[in-house]
N, C-alpha and C positions, 0 to 999 in steps of 0.2 A: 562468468556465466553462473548463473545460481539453479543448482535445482529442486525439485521439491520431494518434499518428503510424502508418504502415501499419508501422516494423519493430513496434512494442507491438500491433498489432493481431495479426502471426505470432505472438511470444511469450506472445501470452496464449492465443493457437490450443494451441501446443504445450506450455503447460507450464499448461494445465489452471486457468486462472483463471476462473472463470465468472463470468456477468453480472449473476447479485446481487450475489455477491460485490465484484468491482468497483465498484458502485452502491454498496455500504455503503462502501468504505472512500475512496470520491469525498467521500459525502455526509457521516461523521462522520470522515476520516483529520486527520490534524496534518503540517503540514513541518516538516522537521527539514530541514538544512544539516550534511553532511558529508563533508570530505574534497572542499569547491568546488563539492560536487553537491545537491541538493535535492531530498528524498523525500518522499513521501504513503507516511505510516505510522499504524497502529492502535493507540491505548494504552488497553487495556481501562479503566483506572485511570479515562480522565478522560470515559470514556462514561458514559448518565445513566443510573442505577440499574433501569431495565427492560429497557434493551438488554445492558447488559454481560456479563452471563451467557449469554448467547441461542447459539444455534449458529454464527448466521449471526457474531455479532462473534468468535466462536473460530476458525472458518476465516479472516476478513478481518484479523485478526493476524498472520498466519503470510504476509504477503505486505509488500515489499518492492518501492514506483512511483516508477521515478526521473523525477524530470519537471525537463523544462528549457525556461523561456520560456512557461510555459503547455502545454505540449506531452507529455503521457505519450509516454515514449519506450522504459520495456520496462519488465521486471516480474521480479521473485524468491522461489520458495518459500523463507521459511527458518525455521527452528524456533524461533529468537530474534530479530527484526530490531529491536529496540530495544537490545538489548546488542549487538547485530554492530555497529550504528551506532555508539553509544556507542565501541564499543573501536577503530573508525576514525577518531576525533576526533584 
């Protein structure tokens, strides 16, 4: 169970993360390990074939959760965050 810290609690205020959204990508995300950090990331690819297409896994793609310790600690809209990562390895 991860929980969050109060700065991820501001930046998910401010940059528009909402709470399904987060709930999906808690409940189906992957960590990846990059660049010493460790993220909760969305890979449509390896969702089960009912959800992957859905809206809600299109918007919980587009985010980027760095967590450390158990601990979400903040959050990033970004257009591609499986190749942003990749290209930080």
């Amino acid at each position: 169970m991860l929980s969050y810290s109060v700065h991820f609690i501001r930046r998910q205020e401010q940059r528009g993360l909402r709470h399904d959204v987060l709930s999906f990508i808690v409940e189906f995300g992957e960590f990846r390990v990059s660049r010493k950090a460790t993220w909760l990331v969305i890979e449509r690819r390896s969702l089960p074939d009912g959800i992957r297409n859905s809206s809600l896994a299109l918007r919980a793609s587009a985010w980027l959760l760095l967590v450390r310790d158990g601990v979400l600690v903040t959050c990033y809209r970004c257009s591609s965050p499986l190749r942003k990562l990749n290209r930080s390895h």
